[in-house]
Structure formats: structure tokens, C-alpha cells
C-alpha positions as CSV (number, residue, x, y, z in Angstrom):
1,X,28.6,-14.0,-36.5
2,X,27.9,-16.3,-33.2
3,X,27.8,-12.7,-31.6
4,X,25.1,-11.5,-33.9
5,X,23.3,-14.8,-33.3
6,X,23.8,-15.0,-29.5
7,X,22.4,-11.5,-29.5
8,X,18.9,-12.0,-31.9
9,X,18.5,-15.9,-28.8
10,X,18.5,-12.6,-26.2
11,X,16.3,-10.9,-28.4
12,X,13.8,-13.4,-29.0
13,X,13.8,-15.1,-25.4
14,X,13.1,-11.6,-23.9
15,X,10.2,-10.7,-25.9
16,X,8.7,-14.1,-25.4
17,X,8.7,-13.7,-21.8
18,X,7.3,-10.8,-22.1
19,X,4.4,-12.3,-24.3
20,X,3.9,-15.1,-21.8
21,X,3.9,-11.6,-18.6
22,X,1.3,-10.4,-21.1
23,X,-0.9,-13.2,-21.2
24,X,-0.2,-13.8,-18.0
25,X,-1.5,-10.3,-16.6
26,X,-4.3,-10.5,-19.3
27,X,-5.6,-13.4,-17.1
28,X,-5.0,-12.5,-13.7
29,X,-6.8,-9.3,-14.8
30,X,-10.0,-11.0,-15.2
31,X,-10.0,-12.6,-11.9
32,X,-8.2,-9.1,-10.0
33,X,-10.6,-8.3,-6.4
34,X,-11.1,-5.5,-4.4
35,X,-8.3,-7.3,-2.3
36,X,-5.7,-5.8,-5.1
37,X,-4.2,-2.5,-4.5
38,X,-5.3,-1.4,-7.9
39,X,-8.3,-2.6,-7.8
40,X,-8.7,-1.4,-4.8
41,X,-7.8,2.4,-5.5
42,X,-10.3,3.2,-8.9
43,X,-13.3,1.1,-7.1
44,X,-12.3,4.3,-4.2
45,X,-12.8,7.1,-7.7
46,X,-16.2,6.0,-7.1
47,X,-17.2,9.4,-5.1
48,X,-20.6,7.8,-3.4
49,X,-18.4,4.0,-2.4
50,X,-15.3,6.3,-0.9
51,X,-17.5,8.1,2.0
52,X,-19.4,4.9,2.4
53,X,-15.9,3.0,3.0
54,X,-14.5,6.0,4.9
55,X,-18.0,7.1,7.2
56,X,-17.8,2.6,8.1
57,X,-14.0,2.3,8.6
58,X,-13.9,5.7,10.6
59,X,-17.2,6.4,12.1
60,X,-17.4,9.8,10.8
61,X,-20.3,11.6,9.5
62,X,-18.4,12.5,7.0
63,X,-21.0,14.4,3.9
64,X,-18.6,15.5,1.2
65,X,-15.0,14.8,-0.1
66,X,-12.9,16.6,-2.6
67,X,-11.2,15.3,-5.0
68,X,-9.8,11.3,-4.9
69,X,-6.4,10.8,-5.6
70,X,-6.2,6.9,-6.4
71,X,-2.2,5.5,-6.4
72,X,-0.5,9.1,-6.1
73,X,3.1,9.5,-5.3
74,X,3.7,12.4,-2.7
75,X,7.4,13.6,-2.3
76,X,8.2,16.4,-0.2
77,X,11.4,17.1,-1.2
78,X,13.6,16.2,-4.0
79,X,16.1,13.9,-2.5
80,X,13.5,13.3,0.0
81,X,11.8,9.7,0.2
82,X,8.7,9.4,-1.1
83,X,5.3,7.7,-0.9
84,X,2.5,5.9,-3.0
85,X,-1.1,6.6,-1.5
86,X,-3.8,3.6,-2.4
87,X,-6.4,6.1,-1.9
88,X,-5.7,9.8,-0.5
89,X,-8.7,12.2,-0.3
90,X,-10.2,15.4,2.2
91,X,-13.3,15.9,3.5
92,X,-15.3,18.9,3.3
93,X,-13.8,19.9,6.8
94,X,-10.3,19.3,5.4
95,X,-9.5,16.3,7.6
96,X,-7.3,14.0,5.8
97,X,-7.7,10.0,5.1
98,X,-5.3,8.1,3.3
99,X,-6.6,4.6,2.6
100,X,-4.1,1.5,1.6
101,X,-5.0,-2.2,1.3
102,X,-2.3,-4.3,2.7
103,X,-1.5,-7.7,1.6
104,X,2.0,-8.7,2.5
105,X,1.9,-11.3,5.5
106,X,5.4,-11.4,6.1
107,X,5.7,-7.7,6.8
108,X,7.0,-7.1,10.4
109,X,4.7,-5.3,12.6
110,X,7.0,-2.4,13.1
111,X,8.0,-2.1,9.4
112,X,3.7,-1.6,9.6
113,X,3.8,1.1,12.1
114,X,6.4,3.1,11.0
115,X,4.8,3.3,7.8
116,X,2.5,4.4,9.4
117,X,4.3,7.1,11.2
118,X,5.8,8.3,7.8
119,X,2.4,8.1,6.3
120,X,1.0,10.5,8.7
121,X,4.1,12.7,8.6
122,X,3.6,13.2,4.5
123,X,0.5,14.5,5.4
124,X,0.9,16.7,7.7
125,X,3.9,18.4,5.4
126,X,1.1,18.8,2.8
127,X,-1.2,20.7,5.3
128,X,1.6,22.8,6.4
129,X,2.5,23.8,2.7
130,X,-0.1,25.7,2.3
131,X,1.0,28.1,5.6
132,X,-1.4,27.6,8.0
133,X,-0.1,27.4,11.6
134,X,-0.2,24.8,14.1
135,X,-3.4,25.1,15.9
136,X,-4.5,25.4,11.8
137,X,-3.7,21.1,11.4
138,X,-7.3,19.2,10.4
139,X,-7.7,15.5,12.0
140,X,-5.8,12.5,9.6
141,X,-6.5,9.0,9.5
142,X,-4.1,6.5,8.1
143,X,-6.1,3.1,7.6
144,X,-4.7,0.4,6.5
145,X,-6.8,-2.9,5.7
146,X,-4.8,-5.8,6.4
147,X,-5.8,-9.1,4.6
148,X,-3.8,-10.9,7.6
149,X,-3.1,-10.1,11.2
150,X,-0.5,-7.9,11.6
151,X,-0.3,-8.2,15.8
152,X,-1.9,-11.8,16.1
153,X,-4.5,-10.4,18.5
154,X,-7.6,-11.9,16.6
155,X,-9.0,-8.2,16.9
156,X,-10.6,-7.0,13.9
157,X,-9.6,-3.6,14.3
158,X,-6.9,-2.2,16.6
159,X,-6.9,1.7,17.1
160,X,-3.6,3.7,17.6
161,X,-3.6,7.2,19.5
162,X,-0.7,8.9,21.0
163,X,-1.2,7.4,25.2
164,X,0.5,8.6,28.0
165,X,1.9,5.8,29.7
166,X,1.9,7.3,33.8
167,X,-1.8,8.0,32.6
168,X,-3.9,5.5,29.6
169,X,-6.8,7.6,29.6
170,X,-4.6,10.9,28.6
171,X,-3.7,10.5,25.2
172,X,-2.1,13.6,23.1
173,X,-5.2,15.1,21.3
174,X,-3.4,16.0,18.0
175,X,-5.8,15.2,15.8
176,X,-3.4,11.7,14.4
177,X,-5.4,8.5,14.5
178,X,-3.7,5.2,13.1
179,X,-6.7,2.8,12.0
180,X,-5.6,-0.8,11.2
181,X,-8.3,-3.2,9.9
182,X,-8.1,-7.4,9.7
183,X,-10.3,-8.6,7.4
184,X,-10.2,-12.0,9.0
185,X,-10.9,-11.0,12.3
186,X,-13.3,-11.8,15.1
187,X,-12.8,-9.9,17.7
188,X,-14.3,-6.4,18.5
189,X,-17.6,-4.6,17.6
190,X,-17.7,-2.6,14.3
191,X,-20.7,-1.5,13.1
192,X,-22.8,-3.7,10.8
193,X,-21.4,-1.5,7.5
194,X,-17.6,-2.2,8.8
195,X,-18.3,-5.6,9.4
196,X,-19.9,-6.4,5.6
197,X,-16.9,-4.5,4.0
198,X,-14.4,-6.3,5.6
199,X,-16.3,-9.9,5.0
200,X,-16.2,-8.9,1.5
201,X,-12.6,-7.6,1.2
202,X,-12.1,-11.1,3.0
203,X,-13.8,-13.7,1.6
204,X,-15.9,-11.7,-1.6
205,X,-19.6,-12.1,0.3
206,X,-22.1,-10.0,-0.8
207,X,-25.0,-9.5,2.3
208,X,-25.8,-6.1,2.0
209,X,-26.1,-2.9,-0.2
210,X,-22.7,-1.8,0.5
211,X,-21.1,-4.7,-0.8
212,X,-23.5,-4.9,-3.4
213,X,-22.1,-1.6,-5.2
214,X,-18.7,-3.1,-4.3
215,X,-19.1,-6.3,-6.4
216,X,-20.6,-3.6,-9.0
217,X,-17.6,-1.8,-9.2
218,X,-15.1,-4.6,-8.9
219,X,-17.1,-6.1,-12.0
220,X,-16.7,-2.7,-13.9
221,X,-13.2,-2.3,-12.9
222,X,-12.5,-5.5,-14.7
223,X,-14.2,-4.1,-17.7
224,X,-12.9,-0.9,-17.8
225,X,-10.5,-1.0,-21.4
226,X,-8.5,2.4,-19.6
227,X,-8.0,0.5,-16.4
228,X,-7.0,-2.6,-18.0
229,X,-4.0,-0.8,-20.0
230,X,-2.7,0.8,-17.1
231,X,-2.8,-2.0,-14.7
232,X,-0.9,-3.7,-18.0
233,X,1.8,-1.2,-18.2
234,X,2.4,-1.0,-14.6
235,X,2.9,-4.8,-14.6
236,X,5.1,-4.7,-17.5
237,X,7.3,-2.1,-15.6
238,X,7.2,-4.5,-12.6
239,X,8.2,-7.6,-14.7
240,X,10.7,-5.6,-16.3
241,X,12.0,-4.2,-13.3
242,X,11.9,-8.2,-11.3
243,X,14.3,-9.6,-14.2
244,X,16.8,-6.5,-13.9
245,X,16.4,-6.9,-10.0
246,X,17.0,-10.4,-10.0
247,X,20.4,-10.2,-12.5
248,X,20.9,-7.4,-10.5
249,X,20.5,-9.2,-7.0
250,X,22.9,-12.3,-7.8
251,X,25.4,-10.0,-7.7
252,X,24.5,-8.8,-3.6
253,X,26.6,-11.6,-2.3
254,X,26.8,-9.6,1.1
255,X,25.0,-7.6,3.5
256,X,25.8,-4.1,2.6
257,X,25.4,-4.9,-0.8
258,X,21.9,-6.2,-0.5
259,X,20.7,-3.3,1.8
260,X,22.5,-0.8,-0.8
261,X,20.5,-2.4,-3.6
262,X,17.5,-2.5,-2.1
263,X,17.4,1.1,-1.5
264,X,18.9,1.3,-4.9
265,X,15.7,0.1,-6.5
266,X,12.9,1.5,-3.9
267,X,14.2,5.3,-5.4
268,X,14.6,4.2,-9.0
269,X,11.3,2.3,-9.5
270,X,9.5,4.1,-6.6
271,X,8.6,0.7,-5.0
272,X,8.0,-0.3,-1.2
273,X,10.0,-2.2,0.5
274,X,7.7,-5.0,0.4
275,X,7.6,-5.1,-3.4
276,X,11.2,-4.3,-4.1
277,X,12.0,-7.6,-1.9
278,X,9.3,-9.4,-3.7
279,X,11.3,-8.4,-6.9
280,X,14.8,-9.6,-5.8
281,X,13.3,-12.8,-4.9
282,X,14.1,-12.0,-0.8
283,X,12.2,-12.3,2.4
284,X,12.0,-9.7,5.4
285,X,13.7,-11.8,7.7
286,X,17.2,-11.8,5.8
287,X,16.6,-8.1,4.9
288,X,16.2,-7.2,8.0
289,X,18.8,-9.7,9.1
290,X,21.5,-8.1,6.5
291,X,20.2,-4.7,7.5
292,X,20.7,-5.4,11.6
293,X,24.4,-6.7,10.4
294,X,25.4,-3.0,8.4
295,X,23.7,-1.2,11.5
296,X,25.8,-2.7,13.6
297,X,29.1,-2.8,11.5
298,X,28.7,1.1,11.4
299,X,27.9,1.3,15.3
300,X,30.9,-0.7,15.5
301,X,33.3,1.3,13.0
């Protein structure tokens, strides 16, 4: 029957896109740098590389970490929103990092920041699990490296603490630090470690025995059979996900129904904002456009 027929086409087309995603990933693999999240995250399962990265990024003398948890999702709560750590590891003092490499350039600054402010607040719900008190809270760092420049400054880093504003040199010692690295950045001093990581996470130079063993474990990243598969699946989920998305995403003719639908997909696939946007084919600036119009509508109602 035409039916029958109509539904083997589907059949067919569908699995020969996803032969051509397959191919496709299977190339992009090959070429993958530390400037891609996944990448990114098992060269940080490398115990010795993560305290190098961390002691450069943060100036810490920091000796020994536990264990590395490389893209983890952290949910407090069941209904509650959740997040996916790049890299999320304690020290032997119990002070928390939480590492991401960031390449969206058309991510607003605030959307940045209060990512940053949920980050941290994760975090701190994880320390507090456990039952210590207050005064009981270890140090955090949230660090993001930023293949672009998220506040147009030319600074290549830009340090957040909690400032008093009647008073700047009174901040609110509570142990939250906000790090926030641009790897094409000229402005600043950094030590000469910081410096050579971020030239390499910029532009792939190798000057120095830090981005030496970088290169090294970019190289056996890309090798890695295990690695390969799961970067494979996760793409193949992604792909997957993009098509339904986009059939999906015709259909959000309006503003409600785009910010519904974007929310929609962030809790079923567990994706950011940034990549559920990327999936429905839309920028920032009409989501946040459509999002400003609901927002209001509701003030208004």
C-alpha cells in the first residue's frame, strides 16, 4: 500500500541521515581539541593535568584532589533543575572547583553570571548534605574558560567576589569566588602557567611543559576507542534530539509557545539553554525577546 511505502521512504531517509551524523561525528572526532567540552572534561580524569590546570587558573597550592567527576549531572531535588558539571572535583581541604569550558559567543553576559550563581548554589547544597553547619562551608570556585569575551573588556581574566558598594575594599568573605577566563585576552597579569594554558586552549600552541602533556592527552583522547563511543552516542542523542526539536519547534509559532518548549526540552534531554536553542535552530536574542514578552504578559495579567 502507498502507506506501507510512504512509511519504508521515512524509514530509509532516517537511517541515512543518521549514517551521514555518523560519519560525520566519526570525522569531527579526529580533529575534536581541548576547546570541546568533552574533550575538555576526560583530558581533566588526568589526576596530575587537573591540579596543574586548577593550582594556574586559581593560584592555589593546591597538593591533592579526590575523585574527578568529568560531565556529571547534579540535581538536588527531583522536580528541581538541574546541572551538567565539565569538570567537578575537591581538594584535599574539601574546597570545591567546578571547571566548564565555554564556547557559545552569543550567550548574554548575565545568562553567564547567573549560571554562575546557580553553579555555586549546587555546590553549596552538596556541602550542606552531608550536615555540617555554616561556619563548616569549604572555599568554591566556579571557572569558566571562555573561548570569547563575555564583557568586552580585553581582560584575560576578570575575578568576581561579593563587594560592598559604600565600601570596594569590603567584600563578603564567604568563601564564593567566580573565576572567568578569555582565552583571547590581553589584558591582565597571570602567571606564566595561566598564560600557556590559555594560548593553547586558544590558538593550540605548545611553549611549555604544561601544554606539552595537554597536546599528549588531547592526542590520546582522540584515540581512546571508550571515549570515542561515548562521545558517538552522546551525539547521536543530540542529532536525534535536533530533528525532534526542530519538527517540534515549527510548531512554536508564538512567544509562550517557544519559551514553554524550550523549557520543555532543557528537562527532557538535560540540555542548557545554549544547546537546546542551538537544537531548535534559535538565537538568544529572540529567546530572550519571546521570553521578555511572556514576562510581561503575566506582569500585565
Amino acid at each position: 500500500s502507498s502507506a506501507h511505502m510512504e512509511e519504508e521512504l521515512s524509514m530509509k531517509e532516517q537511517n541515512y541521515k543518521k549514517s551521514v551524523d555518523r560519519e560525520r561525528m566519526e570525522k569531527e572526532y579526529e580533529t575534536l581539541g581541548i576547546r570541546d567540552r568533552f574533550i575538555f572534561s576526560k583530558v581533566m580524569t588526568d589526576k596530575n593535568l587537573c591540579i596543574q590546570v586548577l593550582r594556574c587558573l586559581t593560584g592555589n597550592d593546591i597538593e591533592d584532589i579526590g575523585d574527578i567527576t568529568a560531565e556529571k549531572y547534579f540535581q538536588i531535588t527531583n522536580d528541581g533543575k538541574g546541572v551538567r558539571y565539565d569538570v567537578y572535583v575537591e581538594d584535599a581541604d574539601d574546597n570545591a572547583y567546578d571547571a566548564e569550558m565555554q564556547n557559545y559567543t552569543y550567550q548574554a553576559k548575565k545568562e553567564l553570571m547567573l549560571r554562575n550563581r546557580y553553579y555555586q548554589s549546587i555546590i553549596d547544597n552538596r556541602m550542606m548534605e552531608s550536615g555540617m553547619e555554616y561556619q563548616e562551608l569549604k572555599d568554591s570556585y566556579v571557572i569558566f574558560i571562555c573561548t570569547f569575551d563575555p564583557f568586552g573588556k580585553g581582560r584575560r581574566r576578570y575575578t568576581f567576589f561579593n563587594v560592598c558598594e559604600e565600601d570596594k575594599e569590603l567584600y563578603a568573605d564567604d568563601g564564593r569566588t567566580i573565576l572567568i577566563f578569555n582565552t583571547g585576552g590581553c589584558l591582565g597579569d597571570l602567571s606564566e602557567d595561566a598564560k600557556e594554558f590559555l594560548d593553547y586552549v586558544e590558538n593550540g600552541t605548545v611553549s611549555g611543559s604544561l601544554s606539552e602533556a595537554l597536546e599528549e592527552a588531547v592526542k590520546y583522547a582522540r584515540h581512546n576507542k571508550e571515549w570515542r563511543s561515548e562521545y558517538m552516542m552522546n551525539m547521536a542523542n543530540y542529532w536525534d534530539a535536533k530533528r525532534e526539536g526542530r519538527a517540534e519547534g515549527m510548531e512554536c509559532g508564538n512567544a509562550t509557545s517557544l519559551v514553554n518548549y524550550v523549557a520543555k526540552c532543557m528537562n527532557k534531554h538535560n540540555f542548557s539553554l545554549e544547546e537546546t536553542l542551538d537544537m531548535l535552530g534559535e538565537t538568544m536574542e529572540d529567546y530572550l525577546k519571546a521570553k521578555s514578552i511572556v514576562e510581561q504578559d503575566e506582569v500585565t495579567v
